[in-house]
KEVOMI-684445 format. One record per residue: residue number from 1; x, y, z of N, C-alpha, C in turn; chain. Coordinates in nm, 3 decimals. Each point is the difference from the previous one (the first is absolute). Last residue first. Layout:
KEVOMI-684445
seq/nX/nY/nZ/caX/caY/caZ/cX/cY/cZ/mol
NUM/X/Y/Z/X/Y/Z/X/Y/Z/A
...
***
This chain:
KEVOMI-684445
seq/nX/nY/nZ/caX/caY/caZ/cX/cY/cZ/mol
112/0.546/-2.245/0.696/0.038/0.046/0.055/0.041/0.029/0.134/A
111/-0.036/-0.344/-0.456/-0.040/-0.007/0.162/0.072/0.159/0.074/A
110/-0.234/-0.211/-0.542/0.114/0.070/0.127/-0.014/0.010/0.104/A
109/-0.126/-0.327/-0.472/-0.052/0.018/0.176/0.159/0.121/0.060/A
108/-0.203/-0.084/-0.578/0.107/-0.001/0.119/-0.023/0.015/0.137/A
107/-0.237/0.179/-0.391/0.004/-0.219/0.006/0.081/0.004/0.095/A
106/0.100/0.378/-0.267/-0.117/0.000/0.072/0.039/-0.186/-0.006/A
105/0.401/0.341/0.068/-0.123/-0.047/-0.101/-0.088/-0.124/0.027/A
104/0.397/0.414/0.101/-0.078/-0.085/0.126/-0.138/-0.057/-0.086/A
103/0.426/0.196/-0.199/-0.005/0.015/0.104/-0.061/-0.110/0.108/A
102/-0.182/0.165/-0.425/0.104/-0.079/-0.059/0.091/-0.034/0.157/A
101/-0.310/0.308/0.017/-0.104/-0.115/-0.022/0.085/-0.111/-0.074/A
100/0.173/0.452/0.145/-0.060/-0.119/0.107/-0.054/-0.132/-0.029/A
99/0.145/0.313/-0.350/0.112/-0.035/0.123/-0.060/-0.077/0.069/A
98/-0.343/0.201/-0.221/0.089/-0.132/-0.068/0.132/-0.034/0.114/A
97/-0.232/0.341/0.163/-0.063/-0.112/-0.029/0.037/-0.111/-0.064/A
96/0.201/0.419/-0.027/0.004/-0.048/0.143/-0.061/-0.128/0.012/A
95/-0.052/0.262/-0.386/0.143/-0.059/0.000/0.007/-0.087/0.138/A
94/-0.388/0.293/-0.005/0.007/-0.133/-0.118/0.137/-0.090/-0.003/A
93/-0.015/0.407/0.254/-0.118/-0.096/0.043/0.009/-0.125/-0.100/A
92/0.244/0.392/-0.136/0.038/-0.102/0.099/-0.068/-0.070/0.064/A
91/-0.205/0.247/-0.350/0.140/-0.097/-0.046/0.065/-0.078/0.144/A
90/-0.358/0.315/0.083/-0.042/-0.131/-0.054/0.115/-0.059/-0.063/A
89/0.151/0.360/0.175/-0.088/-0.069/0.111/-0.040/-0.121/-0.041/A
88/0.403/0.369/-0.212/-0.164/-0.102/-0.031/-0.056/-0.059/0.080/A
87/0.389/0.356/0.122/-0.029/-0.151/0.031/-0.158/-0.004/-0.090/A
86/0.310/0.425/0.121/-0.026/-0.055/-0.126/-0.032/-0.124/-0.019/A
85/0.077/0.245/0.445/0.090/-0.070/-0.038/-0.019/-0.040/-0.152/A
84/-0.333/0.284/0.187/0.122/0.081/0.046/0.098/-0.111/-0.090/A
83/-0.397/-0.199/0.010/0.005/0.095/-0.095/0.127/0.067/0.060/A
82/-0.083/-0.351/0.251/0.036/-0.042/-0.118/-0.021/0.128/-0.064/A
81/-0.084/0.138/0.388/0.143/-0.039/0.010/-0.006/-0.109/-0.151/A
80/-0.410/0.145/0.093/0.127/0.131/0.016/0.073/-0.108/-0.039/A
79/-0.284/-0.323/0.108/-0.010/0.111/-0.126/0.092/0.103/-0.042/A
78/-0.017/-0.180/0.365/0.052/-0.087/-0.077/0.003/0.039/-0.118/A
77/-0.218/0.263/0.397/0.165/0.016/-0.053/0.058/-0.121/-0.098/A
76/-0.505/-0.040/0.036/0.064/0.108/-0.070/0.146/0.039/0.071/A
75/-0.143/-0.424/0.123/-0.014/0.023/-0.117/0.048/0.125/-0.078/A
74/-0.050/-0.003/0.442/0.105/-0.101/-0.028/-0.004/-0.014/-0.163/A
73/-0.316/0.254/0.257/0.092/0.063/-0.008/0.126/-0.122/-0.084/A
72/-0.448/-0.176/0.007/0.023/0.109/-0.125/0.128/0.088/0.086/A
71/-0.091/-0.340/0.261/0.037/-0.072/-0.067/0.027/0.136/-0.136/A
70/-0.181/0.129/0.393/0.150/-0.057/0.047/0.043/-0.052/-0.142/A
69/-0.440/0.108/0.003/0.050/0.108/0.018/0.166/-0.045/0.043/A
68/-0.313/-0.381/-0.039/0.014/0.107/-0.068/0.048/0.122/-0.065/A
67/-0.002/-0.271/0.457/0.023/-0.105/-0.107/0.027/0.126/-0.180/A
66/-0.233/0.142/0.350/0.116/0.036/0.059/0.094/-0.067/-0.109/A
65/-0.438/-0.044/-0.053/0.018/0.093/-0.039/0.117/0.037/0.013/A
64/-0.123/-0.402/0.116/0.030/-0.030/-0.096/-0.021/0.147/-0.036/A
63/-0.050/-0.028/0.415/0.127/-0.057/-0.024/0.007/-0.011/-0.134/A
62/-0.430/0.109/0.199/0.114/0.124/-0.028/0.109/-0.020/-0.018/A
61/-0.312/-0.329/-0.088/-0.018/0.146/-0.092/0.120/0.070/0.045/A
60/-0.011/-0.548/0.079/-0.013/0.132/0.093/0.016/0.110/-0.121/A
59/0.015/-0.464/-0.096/-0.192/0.015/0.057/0.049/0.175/0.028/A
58/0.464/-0.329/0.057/-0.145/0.013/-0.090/-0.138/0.054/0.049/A
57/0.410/-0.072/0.323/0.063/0.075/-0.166/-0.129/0.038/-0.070/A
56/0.013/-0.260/0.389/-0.026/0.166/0.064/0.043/0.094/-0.187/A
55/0.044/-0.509/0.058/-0.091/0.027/-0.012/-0.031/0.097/0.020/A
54/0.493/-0.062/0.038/-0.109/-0.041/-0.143/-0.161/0.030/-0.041/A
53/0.246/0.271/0.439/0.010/-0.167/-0.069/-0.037/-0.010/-0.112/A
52/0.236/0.415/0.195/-0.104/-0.007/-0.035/-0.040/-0.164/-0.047/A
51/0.371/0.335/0.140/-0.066/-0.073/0.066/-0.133/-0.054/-0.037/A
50/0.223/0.272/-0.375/0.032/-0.004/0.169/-0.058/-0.061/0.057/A
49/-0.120/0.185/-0.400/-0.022/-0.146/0.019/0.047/-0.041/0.108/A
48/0.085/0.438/-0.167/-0.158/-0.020/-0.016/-0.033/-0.113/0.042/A
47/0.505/0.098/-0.036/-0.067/0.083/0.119/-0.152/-0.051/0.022/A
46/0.219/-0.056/-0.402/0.004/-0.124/0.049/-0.077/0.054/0.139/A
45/0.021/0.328/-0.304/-0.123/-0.122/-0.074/0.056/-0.073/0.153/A
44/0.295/0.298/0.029/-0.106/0.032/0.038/-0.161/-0.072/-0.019/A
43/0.465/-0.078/-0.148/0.007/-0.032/0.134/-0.129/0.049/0.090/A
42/0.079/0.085/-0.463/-0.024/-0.138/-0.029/-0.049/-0.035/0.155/A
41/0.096/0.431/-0.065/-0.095/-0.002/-0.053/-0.006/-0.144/0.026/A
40/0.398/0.108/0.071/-0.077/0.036/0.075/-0.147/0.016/0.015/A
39/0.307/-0.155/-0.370/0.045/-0.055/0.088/-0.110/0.002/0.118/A
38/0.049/0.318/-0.342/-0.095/-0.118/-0.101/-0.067/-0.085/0.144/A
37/0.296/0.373/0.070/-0.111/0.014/0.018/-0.110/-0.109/-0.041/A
36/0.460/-0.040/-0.119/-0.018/0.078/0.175/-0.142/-0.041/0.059/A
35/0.115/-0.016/-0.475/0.024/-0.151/0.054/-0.048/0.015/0.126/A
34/0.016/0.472/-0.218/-0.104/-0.119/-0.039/0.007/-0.079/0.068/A
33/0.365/0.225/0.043/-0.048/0.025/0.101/-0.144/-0.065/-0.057/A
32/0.319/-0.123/-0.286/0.036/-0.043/0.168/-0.102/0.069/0.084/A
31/-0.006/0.115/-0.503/-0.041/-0.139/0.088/0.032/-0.046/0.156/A
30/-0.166/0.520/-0.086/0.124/-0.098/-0.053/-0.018/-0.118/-0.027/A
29/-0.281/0.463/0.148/-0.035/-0.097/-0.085/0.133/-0.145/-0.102/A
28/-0.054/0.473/0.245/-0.018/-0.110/0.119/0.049/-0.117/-0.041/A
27/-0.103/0.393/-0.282/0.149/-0.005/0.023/0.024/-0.103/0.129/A
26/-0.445/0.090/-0.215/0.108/-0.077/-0.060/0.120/0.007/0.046/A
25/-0.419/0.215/0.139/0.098/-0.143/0.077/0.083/-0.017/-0.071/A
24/-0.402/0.331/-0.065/0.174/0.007/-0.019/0.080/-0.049/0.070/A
23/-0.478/0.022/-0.115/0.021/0.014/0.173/0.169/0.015/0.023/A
22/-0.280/-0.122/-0.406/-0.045/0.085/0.030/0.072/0.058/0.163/A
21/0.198/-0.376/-0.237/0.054/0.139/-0.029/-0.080/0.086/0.009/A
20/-0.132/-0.435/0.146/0.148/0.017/0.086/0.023/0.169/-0.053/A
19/-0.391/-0.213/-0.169/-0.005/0.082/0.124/0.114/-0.001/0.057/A
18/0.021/-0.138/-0.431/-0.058/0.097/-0.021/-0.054/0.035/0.165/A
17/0.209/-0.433/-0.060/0.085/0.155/-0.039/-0.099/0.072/0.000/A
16/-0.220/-0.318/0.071/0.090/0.041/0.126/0.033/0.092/-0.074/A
15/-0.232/-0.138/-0.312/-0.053/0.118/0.128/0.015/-0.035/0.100/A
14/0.226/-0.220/-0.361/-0.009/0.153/0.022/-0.057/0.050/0.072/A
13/0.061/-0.483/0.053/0.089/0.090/-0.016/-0.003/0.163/-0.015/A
12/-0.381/-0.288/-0.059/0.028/0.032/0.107/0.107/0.079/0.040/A
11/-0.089/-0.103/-0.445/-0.116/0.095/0.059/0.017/0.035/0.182/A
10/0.294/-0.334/-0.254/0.039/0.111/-0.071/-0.097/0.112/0.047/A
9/-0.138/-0.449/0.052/0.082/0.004/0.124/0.058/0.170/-0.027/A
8/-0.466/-0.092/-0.117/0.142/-0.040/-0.051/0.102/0.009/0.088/A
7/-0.555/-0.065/0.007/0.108/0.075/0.053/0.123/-0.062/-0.051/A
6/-0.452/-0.191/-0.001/0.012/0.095/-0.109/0.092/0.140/0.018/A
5/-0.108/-0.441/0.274/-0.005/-0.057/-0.154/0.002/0.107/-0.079/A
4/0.062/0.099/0.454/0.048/-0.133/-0.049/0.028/0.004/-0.149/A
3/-0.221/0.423/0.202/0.007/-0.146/0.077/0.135/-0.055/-0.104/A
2/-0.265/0.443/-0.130/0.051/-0.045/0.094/-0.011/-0.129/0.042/A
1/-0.124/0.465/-0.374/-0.038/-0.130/0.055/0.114/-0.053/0.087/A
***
């Protein structure tokens, strides 16, 4: 099964790993060169929105496929690269949150 509500983060993780070592990347496979690639992947989601006004954003299939496919590379080197580095994902996600939410708490007007 698949989606959201019945994927572990621990399920995704491996089957990156498990197609990084059918194809024997691992020796690619550092944090720095991860970050590299995390980086370029990110610059590539942004690439998708390029010139594009607010309203040219919504409604569009093939942008939100582009949207898509940009977004699962970014994810899966994130992925990598917390499993390569021994990082809990959900521990730091969670930790991160509180930080923030002690940080920047709610009720509060920010002006960016």
């Amino acid at each position: 099964m698949s989606g959201d509500e019945h994927t572990t983060v621990k399920a995704l993780k491996d089957a990156v790993r498990c197609f990084v070592e059918e194809r024997r990347w691992e020796r690619y496979h550092n944090p720095k060169d991860l970050a590299i690639a995390l980086a370029v992947e990110a610059s590539e989601l942004l690439d998708v929105f390029k010139w594009r006004t607010p309203d040219r954003v919504t409604g569009s299939e093939e942008l939100m496929r582009q949207v898509r496919d940009e977004l699962a590379d970014v994810l899966i080197y994130a992925l990598r690269l917390a499993d390569v580095a021994g990082i809990d994902v959900s521990t730091a996600v969670y930790d991160k949150l509180r930080r923030n939410a002690e940080k920047y708490p709610p009720g509060r007007h920010y002006e960016w």
